[in-house]
Backbone bond lengths (Angstrom), bond angles and torsions (degrees), N, CA, C in turn:
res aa  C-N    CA-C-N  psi(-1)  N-CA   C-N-CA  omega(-1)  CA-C   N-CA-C  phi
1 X - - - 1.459 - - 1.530 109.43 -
2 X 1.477 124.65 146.36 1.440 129.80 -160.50 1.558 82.88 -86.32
3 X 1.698 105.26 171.50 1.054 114.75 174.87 1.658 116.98 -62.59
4 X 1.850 110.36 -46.74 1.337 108.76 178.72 2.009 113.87 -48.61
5 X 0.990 95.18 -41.17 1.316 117.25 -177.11 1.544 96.45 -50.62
6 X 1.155 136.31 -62.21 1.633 135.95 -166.31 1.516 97.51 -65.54
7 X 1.525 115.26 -42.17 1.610 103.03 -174.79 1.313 122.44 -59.77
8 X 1.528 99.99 -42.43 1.810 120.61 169.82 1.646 101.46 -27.20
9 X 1.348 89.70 -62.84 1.495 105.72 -156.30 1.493 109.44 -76.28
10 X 1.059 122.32 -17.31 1.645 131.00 -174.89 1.580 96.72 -80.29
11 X 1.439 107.74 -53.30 1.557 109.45 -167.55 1.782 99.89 -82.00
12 X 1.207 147.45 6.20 1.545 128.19 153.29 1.410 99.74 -92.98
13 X 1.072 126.36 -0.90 1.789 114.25 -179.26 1.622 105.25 -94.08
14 X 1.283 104.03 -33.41 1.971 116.48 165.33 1.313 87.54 -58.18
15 X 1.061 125.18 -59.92 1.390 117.95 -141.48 1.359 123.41 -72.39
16 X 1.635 91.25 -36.54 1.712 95.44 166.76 1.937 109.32 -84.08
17 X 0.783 106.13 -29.32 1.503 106.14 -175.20 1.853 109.70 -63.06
18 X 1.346 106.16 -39.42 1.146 107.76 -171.90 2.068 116.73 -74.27
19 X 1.894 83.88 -33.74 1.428 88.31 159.20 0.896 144.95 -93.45
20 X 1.592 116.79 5.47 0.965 124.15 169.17 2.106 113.80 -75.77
21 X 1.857 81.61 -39.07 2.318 64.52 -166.59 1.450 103.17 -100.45
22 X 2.013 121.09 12.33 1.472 94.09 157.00 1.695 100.31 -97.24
23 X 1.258 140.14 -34.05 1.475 118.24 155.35 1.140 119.89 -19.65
24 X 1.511 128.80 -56.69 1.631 137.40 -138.73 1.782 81.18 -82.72
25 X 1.468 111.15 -51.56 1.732 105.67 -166.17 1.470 112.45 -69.39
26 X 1.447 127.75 -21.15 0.830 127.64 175.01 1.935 109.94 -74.51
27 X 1.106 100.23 -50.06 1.838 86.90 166.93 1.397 112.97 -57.21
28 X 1.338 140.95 -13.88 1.841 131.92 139.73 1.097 119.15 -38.38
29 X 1.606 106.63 -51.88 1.983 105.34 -172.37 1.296 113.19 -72.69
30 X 2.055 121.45 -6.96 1.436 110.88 165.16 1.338 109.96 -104.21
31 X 1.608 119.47 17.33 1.635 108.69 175.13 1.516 99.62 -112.97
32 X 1.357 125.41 -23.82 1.355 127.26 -167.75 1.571 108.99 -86.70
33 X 1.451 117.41 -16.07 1.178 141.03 -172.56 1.999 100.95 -48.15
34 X 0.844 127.21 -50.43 1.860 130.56 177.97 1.062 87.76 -76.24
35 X 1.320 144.20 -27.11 1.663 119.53 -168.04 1.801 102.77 -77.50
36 X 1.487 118.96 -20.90 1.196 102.80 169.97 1.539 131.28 -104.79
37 X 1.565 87.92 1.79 1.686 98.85 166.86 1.458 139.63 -88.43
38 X 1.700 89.28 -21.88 1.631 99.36 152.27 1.229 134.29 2.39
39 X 1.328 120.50 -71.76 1.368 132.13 -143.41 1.372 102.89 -105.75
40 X 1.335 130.94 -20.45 1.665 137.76 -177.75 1.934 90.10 -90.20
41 X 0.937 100.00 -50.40 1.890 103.95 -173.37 1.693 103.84 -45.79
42 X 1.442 94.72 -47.13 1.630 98.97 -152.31 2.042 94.22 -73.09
43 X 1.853 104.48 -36.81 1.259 107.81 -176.28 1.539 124.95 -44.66
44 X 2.038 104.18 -43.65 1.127 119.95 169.17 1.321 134.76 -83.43
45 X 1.537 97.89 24.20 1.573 104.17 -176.94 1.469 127.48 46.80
46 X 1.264 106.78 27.60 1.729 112.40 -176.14 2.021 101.51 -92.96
47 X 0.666 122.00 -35.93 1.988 124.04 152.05 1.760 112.48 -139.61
48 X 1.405 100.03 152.42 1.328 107.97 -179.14 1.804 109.65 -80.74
49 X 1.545 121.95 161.35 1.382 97.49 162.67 1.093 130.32 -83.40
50 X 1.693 139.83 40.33 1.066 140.82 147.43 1.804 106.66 -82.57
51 X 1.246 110.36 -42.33 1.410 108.82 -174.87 1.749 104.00 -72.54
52 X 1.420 114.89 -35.80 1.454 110.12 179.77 1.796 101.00 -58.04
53 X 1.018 121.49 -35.32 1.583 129.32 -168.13 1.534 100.08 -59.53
54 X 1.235 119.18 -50.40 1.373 141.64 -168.25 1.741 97.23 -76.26
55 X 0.731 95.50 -10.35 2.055 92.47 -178.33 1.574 118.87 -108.04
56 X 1.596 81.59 -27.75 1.846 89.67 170.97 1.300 116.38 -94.90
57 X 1.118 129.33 -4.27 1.589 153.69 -179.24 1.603 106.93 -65.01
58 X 1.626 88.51 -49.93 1.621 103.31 -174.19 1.233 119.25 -62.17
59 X 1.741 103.66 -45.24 1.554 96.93 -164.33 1.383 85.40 -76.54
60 X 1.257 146.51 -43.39 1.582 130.72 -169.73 1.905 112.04 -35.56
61 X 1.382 110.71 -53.69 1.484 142.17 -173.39 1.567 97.96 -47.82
62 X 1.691 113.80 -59.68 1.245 114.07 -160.76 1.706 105.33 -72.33
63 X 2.014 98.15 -38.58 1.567 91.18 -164.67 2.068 100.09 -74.34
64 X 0.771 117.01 -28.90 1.579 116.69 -176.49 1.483 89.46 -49.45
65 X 1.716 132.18 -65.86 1.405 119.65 -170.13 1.443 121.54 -59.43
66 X 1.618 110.10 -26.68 1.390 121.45 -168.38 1.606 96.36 -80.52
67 X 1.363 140.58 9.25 0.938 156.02 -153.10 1.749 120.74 -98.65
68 X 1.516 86.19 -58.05 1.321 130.87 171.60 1.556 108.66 -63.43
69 X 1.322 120.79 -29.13 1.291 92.99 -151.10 2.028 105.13 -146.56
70 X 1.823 89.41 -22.42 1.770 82.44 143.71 1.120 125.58 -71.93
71 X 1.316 123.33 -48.21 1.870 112.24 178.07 1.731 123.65 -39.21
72 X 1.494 91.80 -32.75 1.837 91.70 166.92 1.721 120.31 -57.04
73 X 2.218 94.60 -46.55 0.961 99.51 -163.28 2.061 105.89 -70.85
74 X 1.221 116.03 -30.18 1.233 120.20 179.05 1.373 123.51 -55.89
75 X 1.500 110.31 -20.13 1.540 103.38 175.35 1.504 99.79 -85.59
76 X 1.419 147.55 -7.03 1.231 129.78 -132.73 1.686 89.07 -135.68
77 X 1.528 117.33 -16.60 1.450 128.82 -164.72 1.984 126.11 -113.14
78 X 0.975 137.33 168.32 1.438 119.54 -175.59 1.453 110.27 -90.21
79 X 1.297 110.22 92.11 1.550 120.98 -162.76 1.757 102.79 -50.33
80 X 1.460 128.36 9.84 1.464 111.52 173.86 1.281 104.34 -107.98
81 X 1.187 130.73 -23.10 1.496 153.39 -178.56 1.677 101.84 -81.35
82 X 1.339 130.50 -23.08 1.206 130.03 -153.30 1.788 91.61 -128.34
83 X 0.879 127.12 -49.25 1.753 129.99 173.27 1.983 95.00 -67.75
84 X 1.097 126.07 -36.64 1.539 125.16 -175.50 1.599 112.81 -68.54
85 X 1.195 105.81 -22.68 1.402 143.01 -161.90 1.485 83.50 -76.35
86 X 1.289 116.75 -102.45 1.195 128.29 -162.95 1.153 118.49 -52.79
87 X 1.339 131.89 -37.29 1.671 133.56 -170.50 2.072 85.70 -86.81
88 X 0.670 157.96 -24.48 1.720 169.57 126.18 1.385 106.95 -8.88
89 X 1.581 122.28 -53.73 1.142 108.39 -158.89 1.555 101.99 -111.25
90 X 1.470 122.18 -27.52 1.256 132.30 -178.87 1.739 96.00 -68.92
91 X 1.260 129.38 -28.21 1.215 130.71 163.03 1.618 124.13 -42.97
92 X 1.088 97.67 -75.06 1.741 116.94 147.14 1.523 124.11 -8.59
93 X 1.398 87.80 -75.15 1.600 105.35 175.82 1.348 122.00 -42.19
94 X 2.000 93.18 -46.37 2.089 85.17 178.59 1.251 121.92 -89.31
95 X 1.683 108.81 -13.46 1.741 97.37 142.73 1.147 139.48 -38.30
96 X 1.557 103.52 -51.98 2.164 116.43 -173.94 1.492 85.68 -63.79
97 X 1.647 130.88 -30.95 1.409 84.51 -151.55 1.597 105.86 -103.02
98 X 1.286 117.11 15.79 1.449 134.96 172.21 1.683 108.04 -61.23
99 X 1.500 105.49 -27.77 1.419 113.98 171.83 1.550 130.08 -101.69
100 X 1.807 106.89 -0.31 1.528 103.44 -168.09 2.043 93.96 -125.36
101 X 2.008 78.34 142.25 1.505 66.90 174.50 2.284 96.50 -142.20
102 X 1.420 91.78 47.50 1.756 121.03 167.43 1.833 96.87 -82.96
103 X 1.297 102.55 112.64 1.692 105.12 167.90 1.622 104.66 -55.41
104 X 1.539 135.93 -28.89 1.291 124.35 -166.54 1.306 110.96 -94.06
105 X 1.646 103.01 -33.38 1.617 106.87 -177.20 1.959 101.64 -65.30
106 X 1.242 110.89 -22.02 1.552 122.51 -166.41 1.127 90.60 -88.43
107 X 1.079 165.30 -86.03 1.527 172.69 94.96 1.568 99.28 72.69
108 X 1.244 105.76 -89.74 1.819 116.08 178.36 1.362 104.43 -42.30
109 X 1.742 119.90 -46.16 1.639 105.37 -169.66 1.540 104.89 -43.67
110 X 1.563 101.65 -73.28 1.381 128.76 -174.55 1.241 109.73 -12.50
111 X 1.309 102.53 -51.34 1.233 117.22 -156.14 1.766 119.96 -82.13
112 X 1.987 105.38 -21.98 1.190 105.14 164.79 1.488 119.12 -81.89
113 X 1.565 106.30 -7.99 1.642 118.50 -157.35 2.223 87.69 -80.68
114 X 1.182 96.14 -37.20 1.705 92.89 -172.72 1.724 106.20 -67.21
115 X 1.375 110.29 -39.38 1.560 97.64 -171.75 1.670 107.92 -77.59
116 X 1.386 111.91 -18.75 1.794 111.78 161.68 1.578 99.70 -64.14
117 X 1.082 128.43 -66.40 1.227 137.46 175.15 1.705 118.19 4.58
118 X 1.740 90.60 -72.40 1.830 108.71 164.36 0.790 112.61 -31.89
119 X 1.360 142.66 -51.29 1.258 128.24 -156.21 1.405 129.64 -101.99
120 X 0.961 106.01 22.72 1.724 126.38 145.13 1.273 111.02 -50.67
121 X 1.593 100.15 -103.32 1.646 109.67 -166.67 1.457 111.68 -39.80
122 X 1.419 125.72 -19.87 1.571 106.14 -160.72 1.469 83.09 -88.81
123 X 1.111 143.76 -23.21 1.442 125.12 -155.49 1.522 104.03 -113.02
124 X 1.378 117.19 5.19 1.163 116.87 148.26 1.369 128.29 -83.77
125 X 1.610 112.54 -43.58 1.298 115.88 166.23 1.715 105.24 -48.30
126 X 1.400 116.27 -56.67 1.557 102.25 -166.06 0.918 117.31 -59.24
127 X 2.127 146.92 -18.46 0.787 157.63 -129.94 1.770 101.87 -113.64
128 X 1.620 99.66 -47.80 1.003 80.54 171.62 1.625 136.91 -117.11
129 X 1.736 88.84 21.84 1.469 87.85 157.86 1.191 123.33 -89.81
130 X 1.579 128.65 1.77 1.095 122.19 -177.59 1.774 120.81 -100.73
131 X 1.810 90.27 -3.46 1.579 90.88 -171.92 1.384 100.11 -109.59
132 X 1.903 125.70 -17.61 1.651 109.90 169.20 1.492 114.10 -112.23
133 X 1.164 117.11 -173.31 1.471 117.10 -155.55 1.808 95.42 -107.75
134 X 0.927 103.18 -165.41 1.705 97.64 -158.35 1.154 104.07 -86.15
135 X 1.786 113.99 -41.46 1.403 109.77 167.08 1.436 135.75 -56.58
136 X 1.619 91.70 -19.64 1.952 100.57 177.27 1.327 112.75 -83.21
137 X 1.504 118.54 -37.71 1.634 148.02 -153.67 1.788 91.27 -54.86
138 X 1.331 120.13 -59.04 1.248 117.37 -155.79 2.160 106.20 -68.96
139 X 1.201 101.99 -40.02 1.699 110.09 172.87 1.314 111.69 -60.56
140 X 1.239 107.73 -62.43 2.130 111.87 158.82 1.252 121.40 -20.98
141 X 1.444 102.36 -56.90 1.726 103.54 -169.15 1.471 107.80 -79.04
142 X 1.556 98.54 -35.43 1.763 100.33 176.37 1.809 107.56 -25.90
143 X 1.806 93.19 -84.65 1.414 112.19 -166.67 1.855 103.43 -55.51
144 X 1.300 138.50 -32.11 1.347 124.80 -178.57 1.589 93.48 -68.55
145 X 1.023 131.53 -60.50 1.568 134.59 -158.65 2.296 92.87 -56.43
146 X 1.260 131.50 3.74 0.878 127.20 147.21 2.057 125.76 -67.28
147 X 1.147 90.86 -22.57 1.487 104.18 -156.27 1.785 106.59 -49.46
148 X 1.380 96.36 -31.49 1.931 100.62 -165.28 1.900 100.29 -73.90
149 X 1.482 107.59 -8.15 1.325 102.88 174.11 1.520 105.74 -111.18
150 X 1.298 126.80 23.47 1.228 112.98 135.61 1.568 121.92 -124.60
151 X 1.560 95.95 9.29 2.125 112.56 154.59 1.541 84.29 -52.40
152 X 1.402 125.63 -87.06 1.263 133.98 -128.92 2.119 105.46 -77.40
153 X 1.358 111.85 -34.37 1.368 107.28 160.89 1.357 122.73 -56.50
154 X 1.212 112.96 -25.30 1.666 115.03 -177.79 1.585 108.86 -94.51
155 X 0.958 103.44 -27.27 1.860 128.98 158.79 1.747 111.83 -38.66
156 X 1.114 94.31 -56.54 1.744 119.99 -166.66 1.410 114.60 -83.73
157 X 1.321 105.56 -36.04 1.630 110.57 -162.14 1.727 103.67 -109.88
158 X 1.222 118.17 -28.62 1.845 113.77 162.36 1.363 103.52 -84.26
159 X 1.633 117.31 -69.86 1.530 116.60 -152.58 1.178 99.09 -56.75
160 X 1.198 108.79 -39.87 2.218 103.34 -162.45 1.883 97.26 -65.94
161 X 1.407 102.68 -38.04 1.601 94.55 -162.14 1.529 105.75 -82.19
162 X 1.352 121.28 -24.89 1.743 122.37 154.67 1.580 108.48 -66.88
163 X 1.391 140.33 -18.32 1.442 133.54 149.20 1.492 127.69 -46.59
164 X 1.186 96.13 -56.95 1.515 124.50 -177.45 1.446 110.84 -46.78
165 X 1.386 105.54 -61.25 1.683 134.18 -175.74 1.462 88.20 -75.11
166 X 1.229 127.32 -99.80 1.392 129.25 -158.15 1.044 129.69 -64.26
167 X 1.004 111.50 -31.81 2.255 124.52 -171.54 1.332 95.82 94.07
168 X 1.586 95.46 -179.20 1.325 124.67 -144.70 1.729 95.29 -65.27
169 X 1.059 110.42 -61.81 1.829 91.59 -165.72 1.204 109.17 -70.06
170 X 1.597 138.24 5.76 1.589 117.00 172.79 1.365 97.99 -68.05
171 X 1.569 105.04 -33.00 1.857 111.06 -174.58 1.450 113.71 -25.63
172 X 1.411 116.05 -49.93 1.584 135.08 -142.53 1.795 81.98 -85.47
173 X 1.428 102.84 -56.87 1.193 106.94 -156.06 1.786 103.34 -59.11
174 X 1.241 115.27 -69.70 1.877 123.35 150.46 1.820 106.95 6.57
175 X 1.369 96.24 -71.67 1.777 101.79 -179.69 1.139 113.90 -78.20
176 X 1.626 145.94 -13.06 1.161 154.31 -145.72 2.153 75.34 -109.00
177 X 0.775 105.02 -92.32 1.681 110.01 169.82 1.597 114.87 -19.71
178 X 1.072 122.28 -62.45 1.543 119.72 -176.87 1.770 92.01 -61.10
179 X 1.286 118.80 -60.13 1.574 99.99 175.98 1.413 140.80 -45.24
180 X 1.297 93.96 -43.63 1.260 94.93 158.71 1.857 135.58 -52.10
181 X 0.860 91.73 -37.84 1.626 117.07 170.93 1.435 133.60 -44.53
182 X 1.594 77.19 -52.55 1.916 112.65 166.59 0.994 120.83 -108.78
183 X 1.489 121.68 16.68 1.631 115.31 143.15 1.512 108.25 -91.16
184 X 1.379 123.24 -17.23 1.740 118.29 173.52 1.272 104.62 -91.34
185 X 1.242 127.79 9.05 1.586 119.04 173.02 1.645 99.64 -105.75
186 X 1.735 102.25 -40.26 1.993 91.36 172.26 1.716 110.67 -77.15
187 X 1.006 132.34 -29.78 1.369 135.64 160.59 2.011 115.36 -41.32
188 X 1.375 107.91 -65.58 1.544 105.95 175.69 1.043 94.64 -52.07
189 X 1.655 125.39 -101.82 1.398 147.73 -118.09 2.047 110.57 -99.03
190 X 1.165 101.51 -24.65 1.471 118.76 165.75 1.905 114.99 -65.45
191 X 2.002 101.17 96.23 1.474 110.10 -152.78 1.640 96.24 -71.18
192 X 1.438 116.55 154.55 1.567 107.14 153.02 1.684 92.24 -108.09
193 X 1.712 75.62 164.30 1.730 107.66 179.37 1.397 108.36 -50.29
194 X 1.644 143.43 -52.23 0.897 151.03 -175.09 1.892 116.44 -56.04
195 X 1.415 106.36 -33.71 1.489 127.28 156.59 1.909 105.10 -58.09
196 X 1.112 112.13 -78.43 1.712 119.35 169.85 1.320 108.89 -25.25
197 X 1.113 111.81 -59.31 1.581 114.41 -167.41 1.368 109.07 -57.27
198 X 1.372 100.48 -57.63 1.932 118.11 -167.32 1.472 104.85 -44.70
199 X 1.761 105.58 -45.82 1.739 113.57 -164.85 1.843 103.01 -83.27
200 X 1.156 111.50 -21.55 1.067 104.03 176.90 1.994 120.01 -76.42
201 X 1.292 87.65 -35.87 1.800 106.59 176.09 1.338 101.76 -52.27
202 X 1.649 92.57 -52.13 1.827 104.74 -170.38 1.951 107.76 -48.68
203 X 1.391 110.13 -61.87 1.252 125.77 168.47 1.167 104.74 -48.87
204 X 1.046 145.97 -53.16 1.775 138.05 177.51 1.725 109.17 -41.33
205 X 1.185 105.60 -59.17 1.570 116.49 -147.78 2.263 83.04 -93.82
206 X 0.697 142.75 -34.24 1.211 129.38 160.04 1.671 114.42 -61.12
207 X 0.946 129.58 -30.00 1.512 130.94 166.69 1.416 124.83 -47.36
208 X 1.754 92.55 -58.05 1.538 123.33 179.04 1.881 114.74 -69.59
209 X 1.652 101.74 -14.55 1.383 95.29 -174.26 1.389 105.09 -114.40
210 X 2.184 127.37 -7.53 1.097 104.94 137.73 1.234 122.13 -70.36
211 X 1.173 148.15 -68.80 1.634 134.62 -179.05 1.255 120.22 -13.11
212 X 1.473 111.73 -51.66 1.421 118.76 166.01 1.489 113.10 -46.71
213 X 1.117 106.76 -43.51 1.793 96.78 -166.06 1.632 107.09 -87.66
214 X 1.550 111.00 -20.23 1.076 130.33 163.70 1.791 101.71 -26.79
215 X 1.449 105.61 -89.20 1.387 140.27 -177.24 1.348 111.20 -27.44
216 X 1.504 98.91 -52.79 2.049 105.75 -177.34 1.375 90.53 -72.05
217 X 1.376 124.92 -42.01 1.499 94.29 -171.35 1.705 135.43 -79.21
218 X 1.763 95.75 -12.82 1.434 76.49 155.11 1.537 134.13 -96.31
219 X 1.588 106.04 2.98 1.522 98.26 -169.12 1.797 105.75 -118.92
């Protein structure tokens, strides 16, 4: 492979790697998002914490199933279209719920926001096992598998301080925004496999056609 060729290839493996674990942390700042609203909700008597218990229960419930059964769908789907997907709509969600204060309408959101949820990690895992090599794969995952601790710093240091300042539903809205954010950062720069392949083919058959010219020119 030419030198341009290695940079090509160096900078979509940044590129997905990098979007993959600030995407991945940013789907933290829309799941961790009730863990800091708690305490203003419960103050204003809008749910008790038995019903908050019952709301966070759910999204656990949905993402454990959503668990199961995106990772199938992630090997089979365009993991930038399908990771954009989920951090996209769970985004959404903590918008709607910046406006609802129905224990059921709150309940069901939650509860669709966890099975979007899933589909993060699987399409990060697929992403980047398919773009480093086995010897790289394990250091890669190291540093992404950091990402949920800078979900939860970015968690702490906007949502809480848009809590603080605004109250409880700017909270939603705060994380509803950072998601949004980081579904156009996994959308641009977040590679699919079908991209990998193409540049790699591309790099194949340019290899094979200097050598080729290689050959005529010495004989």
């Amino acid at each position: 492979m030419s030198s341009s060729g290695k940079r090509r290839l160096k900078y979509l493996q940044w590129s997905t790697f990098l979007s993959a674990t600030f995407g991945y942390g940013m789907y933290y700042v829309c799941r961790l998002s009730l863990n800091v609203v708690k305490k203003p909700i419960v103050d204003e008597g809008i749910f008790s914490e038995t019903e908050l218990g019952i709301i966070g229960s759910v999204l656990f419930f949905t993402y454990a199933v959503g668990k199961f059964t995106n990772g199938f769908l992630a090997d089979r789907s365009n993991i930038n279209r399908f990771m954009t997907t989920g951090l996209l709509v769970t985004a959404l969600i903590n918008l709607c719920l910046g406006f609802s204060h129905s224990f059921i309408l709150f309940a069901v959101l939650w509860g669709v926001s966890g099975w979007f949820q899933s589909m993060g990690a699987a399409s990060c895992v697929v992403g980047l096992s398919r773009w480093f090599t086995d010897k790289e794969r394990g250091s890669y995952y190291g540093f992404w598998s950091a990402s949920h601790n800078i979900g939860e710093a970015l968690t702490f240091i906007i949502v809480a301080s848009i809590v603080s300042v605004c109250g409880w539903r700017y909270g939603f809205f705060g994380a509803g925004m950072v998601g949004l954010l980081g579904a156009l950062i996994v959308w641009r720069f977040f590679m699919t496999v079908p991209k990998a392949r193409a540049f790699l083919r591309s790099m194949s058959r340019k290899k094979k056609e200097n050598d080729e010219c290689f050959r005529n020119d010495r004989f």
